[in-house]
N, C-alpha and C positions, 0 to 999 in steps of 0.2 A: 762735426759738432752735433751731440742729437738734438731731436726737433721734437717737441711737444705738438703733440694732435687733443683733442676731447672729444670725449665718447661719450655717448647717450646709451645706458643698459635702459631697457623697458620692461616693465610687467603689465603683463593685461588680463584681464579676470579672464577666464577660459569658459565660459557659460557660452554654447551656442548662441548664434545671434545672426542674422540676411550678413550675405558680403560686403552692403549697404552699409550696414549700422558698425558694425569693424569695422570698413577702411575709416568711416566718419572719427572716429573713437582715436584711430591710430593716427591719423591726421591731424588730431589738436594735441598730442604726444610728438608729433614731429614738429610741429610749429614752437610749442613753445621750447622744443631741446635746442634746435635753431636759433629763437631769439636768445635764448643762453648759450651761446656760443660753441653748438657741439656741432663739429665735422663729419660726424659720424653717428648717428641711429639705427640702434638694430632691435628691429621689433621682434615677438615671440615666436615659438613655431606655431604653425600655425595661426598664425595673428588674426589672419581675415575669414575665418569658420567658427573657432573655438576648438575647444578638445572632449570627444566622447566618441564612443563606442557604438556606432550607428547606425542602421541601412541607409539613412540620409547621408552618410561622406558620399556615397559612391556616383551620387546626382552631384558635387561639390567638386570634383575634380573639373581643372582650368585648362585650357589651352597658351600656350605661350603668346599668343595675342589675346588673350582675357581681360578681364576687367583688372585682378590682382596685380601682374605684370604691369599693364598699363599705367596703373594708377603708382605706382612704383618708379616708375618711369617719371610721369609726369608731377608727383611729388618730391621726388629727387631733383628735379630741373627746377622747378619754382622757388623752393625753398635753398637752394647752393647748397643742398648737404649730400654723402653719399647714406644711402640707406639698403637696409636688408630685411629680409622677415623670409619666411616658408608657405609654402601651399602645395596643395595636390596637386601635380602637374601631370598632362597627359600626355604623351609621347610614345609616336608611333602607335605602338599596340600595348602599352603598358601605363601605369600611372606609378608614378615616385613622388616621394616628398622632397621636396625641391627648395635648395636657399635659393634666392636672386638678389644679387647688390647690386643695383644700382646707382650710378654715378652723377652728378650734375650735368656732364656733357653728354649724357644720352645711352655710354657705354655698361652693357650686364654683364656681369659673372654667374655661372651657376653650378650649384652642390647639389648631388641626389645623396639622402640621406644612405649610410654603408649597412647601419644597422638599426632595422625597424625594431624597435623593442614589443616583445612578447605578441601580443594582441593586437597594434598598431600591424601586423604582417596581413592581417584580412582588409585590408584599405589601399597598402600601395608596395613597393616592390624595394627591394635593396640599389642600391648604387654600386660603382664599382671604384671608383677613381676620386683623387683626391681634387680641390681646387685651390689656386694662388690666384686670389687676383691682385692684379699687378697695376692698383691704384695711383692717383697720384698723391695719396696719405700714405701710400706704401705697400708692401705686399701683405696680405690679408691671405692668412688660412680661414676654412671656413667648418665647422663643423655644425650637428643637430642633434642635440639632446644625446640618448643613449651611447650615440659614440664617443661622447666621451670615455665611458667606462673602460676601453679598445687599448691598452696601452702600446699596439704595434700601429694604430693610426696615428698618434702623436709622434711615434717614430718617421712615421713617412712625410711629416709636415718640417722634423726636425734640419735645422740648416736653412729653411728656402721663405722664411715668413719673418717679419716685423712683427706683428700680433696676428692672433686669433681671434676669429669672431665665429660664437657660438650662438646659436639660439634652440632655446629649449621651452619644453611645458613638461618637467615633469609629474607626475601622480606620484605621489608617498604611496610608493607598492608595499614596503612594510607594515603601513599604518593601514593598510584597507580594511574593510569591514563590510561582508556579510549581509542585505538589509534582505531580511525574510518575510514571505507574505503575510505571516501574521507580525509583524513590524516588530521582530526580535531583530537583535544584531548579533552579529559573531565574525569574532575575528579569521579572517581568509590566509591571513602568512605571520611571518615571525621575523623580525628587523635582523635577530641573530643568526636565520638562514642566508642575508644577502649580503650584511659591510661589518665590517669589523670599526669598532672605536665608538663614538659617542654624538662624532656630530654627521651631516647628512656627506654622501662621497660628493655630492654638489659643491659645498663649502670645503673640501679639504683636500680632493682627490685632484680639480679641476688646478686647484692655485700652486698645487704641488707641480702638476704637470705646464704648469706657464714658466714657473720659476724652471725650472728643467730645458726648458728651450730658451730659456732668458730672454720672452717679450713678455708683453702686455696683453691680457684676455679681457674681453668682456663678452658676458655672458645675460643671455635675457631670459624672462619665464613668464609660466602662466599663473592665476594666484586663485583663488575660491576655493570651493568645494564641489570636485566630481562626481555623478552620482548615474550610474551609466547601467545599462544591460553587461552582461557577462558573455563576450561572444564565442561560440562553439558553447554553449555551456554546459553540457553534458560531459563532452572531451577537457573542459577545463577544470572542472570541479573531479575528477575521476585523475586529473594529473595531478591534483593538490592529497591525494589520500595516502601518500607513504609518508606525510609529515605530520597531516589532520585527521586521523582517520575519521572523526566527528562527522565531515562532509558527506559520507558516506548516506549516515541519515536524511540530508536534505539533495539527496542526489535526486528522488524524483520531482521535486517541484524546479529542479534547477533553469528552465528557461523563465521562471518568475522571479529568479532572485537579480537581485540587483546588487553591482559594489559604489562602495560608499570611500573619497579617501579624499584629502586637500591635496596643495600643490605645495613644492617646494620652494619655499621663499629665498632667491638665491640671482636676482636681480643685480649685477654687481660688475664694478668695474675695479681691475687686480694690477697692479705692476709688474714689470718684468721680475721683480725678488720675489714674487707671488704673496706682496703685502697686498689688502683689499684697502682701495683709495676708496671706493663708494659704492653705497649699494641702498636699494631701494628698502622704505622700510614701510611696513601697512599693507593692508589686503587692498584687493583693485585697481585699476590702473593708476600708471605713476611712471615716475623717470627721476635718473640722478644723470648727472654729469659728470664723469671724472678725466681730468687732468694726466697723460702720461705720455712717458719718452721713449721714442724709438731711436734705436743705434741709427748709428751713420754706417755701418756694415749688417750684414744680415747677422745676428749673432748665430756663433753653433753651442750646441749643448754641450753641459758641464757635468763630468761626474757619470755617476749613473742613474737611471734613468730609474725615477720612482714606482713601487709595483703600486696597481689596482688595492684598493682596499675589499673590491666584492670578492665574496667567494665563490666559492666554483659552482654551486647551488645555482645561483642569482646567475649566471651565463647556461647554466643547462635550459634552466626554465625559459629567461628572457630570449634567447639566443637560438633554442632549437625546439623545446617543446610546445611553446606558446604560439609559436610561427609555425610551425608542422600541423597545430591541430586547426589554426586559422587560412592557411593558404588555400584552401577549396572555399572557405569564403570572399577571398579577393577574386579567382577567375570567375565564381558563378553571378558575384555583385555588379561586376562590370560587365559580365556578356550579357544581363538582362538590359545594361543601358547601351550598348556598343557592336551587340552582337556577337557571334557564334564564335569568329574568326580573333576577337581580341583575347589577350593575355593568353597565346598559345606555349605550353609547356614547353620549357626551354632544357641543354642538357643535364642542367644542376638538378633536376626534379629528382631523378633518380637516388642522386647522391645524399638530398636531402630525405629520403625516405631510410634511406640504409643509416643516414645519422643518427632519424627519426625512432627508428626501433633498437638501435644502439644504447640511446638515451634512456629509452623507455626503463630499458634493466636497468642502468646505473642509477637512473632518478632514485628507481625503489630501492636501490640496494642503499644507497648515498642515503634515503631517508629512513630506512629503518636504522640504519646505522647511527644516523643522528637523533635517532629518537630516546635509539638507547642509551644515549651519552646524556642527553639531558635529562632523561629520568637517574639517573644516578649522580650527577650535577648538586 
């Protein structure tokens, strides 16, 4: 017979803030999803930093006895609920961003995110492997942000998960904006370079893909307005000119410029038919509850398997150029705090350079190509 669980989706303003005043913050978000009845709370990526573009992440990175861990740990057992959120985790010689769920009796699961989105690659490192943890609410896929977008990782979850749990913070990349030093703005991208349709691929792509595996998602985020440096900013503004040429102009002020963009509001808990039972509604922190049923069998998927709404644009950039132009800022940010010996080039460098220059022609080819379509449009 299935069994209803309730889940707590979270949104929390993604403004920097000490790892102090977050857990604090996240803390009366788990209390009160608790005394409402929810089994389950999963807080944003990144919940206990915030989200921006920094040289301060790279002092932010935890060790798996850290405070974040711990306090996961030890707010999981106080309150009887299982909980989740992300942070910079240091491991070994490398830092990943890292789910950790936590369970009341003491036992973690952990996710290294698969795919760093664009400029998030200068902070921490890709993951390889997917996670089930094997609760006693049920087995629990677990994903972060971007990967969603992935539709060959919701295949490898398909068959072996009750629900997924997601947690994200993402930036409105299409809506970003330009803030120039003399405090003009200009638009940085084009919504019709990345997803196809009308509403965000958070709200449509994510509930497609639950209904497809026939469980229940819920998914968390971050909410305000980010307003961050541009990092590699030379290399990233010179990788936006086959679509802007405009950029071009303000190519030499470009370590001044700053981007400007909200979050996507998309707090929410989905049913296995990928109907949305609840979802957070307002800026800043907050939580809903939602009510749903997991199979008494692990369900398998039905049908075929929904495509991605982005386009191939939005994975060149996020997926290979944004990461190629930022990965010399992750080894040289962490060997200033770790030393010489951390984040040693591993075999994929190579491979990732040959994509690297691969990309480069087709970006411009793909953008002049698109440019001319839309002047004639």
């Amino acid at each position: 017979m299935p069994r209803q669980i309730r889940i707590a989706a979270t949104q929390m303003d993604a403004a920097p803030a000490s790892t102090d005043e977050r857990l604090r913050r996240a803390e009366s978000l788990v209390r009160q999803a608790a005394e409402g009845g929810a089994q389950l709370v999963v807080l944003p990526e990144l919940f206990n930093t915030g989200y921006i573009y920094d040289e301060a992440n790279y002092q932010k990175a935890e060790f798996l006895d850290g405070p974040t861990v711990s306090w996961l740990k030890r707010t999981a057992a106080q309150y009887r609920v299982h909980i989740s959120g992300t942070l910079l985790l240091v491991d070994g010689d490398h830092v990943y961003n890292s789910a950790v769920l936590a369970a009341p009796d003491g036992r973690t699961w952990r996710y290294d995110k698969l795919y760093p989105w664009g400029w998030e690659r200068a902070y921490y490192r890709d993951g390889h492997n997917i996670t089930v943890a094997d609760t006693d609410l049920g087995k629990l896929g677990m994903m972060i942000c971007w990967d969603y977008a992935h539709p060959e990782l919701w295949r490898r979850y398909a068959g072996k998960v009750d629900a997924m749990v997601v947690m994200s913070c993402p930036p409105n990349v299409p809506g970003m904006r330009l803030l120039l030093p003399d405090g003009m703005r200009q638009p940085f991208s084009d919504e019709r370079d990345f997803f196809d349709g009308s509403d965000s691929p958070f709200g449509a792509d994510m509930n497609e893909q639950a209904e497809w595996l026939g469980v229940p998602l819920v998914n968390s985020t971050g909410a305000g307005t980010l307003i961050t440096a541009v990092p590699s900013p030379y290399l990233s503004l010179l990788g936006g000119l086959a679509r802007n040429p405009q950029l071009l102009a303000i190519l030499p002020q470009a370590p001044d410029v700053r981007l400007e963009t909200d979050f996507y509001p998309q707090a929410k808990v989905v049913d296995h038919h990928g109907q949305l039972v609840s979802r957070v509604a307002g800026d800043g922190d907050g939580f809903v509850i939602g009510e749903v049923s997991l199979a008494d069998q692990t369900p398998q998927p039905v049908g075929i398997q929904p495509p991605s709404r982005m386009k191939p644009l939005a994975y060149l950039y996020s997926d290979v150029l944004l990461p190629a132009f930022t990965m010399p800022d992750y080894r040289a940010g962490y060997r200033r705090r770790f030393g010489d010996q951390f984040a040693p080039p591993d075999p994929s460098t190579l491979r990732w350079m040959v994509i690297f220059v691969a990309a480069l022609v087709v970006g411009f080819i793909l953008g002049r190509f698109g440019s001319r379509g839309d002047s004639h449009s």
